[in-house]
C-alpha positions as CSV (number, residue, x, y, z in Angstrom):
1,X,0.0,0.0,0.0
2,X,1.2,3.1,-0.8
3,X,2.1,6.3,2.1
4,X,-1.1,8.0,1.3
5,X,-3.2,5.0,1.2
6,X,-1.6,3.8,4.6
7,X,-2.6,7.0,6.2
8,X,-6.2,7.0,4.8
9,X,-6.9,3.4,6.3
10,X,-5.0,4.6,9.3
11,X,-7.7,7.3,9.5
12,X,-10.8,5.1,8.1
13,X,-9.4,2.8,11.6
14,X,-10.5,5.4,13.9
15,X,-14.5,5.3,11.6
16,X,-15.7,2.3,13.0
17,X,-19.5,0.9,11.7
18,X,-21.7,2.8,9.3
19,X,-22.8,5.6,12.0
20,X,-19.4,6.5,12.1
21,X,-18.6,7.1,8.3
22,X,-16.5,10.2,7.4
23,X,-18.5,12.1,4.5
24,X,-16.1,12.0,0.9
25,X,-15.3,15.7,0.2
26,X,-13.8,16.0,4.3
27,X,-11.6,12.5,4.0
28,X,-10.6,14.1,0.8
29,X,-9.9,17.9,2.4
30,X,-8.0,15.8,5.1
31,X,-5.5,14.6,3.0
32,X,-5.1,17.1,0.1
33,X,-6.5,15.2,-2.3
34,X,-9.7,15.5,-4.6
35,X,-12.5,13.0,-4.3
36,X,-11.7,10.9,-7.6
37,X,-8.2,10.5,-6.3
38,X,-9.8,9.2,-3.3
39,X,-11.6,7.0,-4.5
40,X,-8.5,5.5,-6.7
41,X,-6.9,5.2,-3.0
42,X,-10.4,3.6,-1.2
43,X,-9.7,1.0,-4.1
44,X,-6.4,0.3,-3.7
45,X,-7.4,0.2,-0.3
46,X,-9.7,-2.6,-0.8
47,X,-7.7,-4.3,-2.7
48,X,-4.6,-4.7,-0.6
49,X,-4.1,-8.4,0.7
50,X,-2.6,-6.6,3.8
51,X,-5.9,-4.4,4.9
52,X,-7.4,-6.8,7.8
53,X,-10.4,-4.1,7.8
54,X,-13.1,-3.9,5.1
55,X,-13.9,-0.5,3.9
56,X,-17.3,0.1,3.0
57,X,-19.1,3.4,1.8
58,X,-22.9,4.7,2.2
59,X,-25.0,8.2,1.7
60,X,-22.6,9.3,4.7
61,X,-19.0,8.1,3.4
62,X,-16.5,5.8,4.4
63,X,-16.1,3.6,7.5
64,X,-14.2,0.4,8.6
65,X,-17.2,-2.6,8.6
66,X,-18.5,-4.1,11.7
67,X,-18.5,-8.0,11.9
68,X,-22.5,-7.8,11.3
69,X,-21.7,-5.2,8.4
70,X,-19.5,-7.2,6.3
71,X,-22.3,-9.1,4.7
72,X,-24.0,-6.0,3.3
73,X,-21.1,-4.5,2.2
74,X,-19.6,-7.1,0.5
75,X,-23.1,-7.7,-1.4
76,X,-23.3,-4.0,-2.1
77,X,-19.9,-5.0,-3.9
78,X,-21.3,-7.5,-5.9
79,X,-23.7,-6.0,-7.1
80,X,-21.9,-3.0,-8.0
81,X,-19.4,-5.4,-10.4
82,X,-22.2,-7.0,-11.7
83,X,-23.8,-3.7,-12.5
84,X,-20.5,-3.1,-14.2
85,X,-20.7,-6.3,-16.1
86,X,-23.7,-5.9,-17.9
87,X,-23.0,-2.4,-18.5
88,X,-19.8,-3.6,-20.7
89,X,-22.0,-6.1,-22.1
């Protein structure tokens, strides 16, 4: 992971269950960055065989998931790719 993406999952540590998400544009203020950037990190993030959290996102932002959150958020994944599927199809 790179030094920026550390210290984004370092921060997304301390966001804890979906009442806790930190909104986009103040993650993004935070580190300098702009939102797409951001979201290039939150999926390198994601990606990373080393991240022992799951980073999920809602209306609200990003936050680390709960034990009984990791279902949901890994079926709103899902169905986001497959969205992206058909759409290339």
């Amino acid at each position: 992971m790179k030094a920026t993406a550390e210290l984004i999952y370092r921060e997304l540590k301390g966001h804890v269950g979906r009442e806790n998400a930190i909104c986009a544009d103040e993650l993004a203020d935070m580190f300098g960055i702009g939102e797409r950037k951001l979201r290039d990190i939150i999926r390198e993030i994601r990606r990373d065989s080393d991240a022992d959290k799951v980073v999920a996102s809602c209306n609200g932002g990003y936050y680390i998931c709960t034990k009984d959150e990791l279902a949901k958020a890994n079926e709103r994944l899902y169905s986001q790719a497959f969205s992206l599927l058909k759409t290339a199809n």
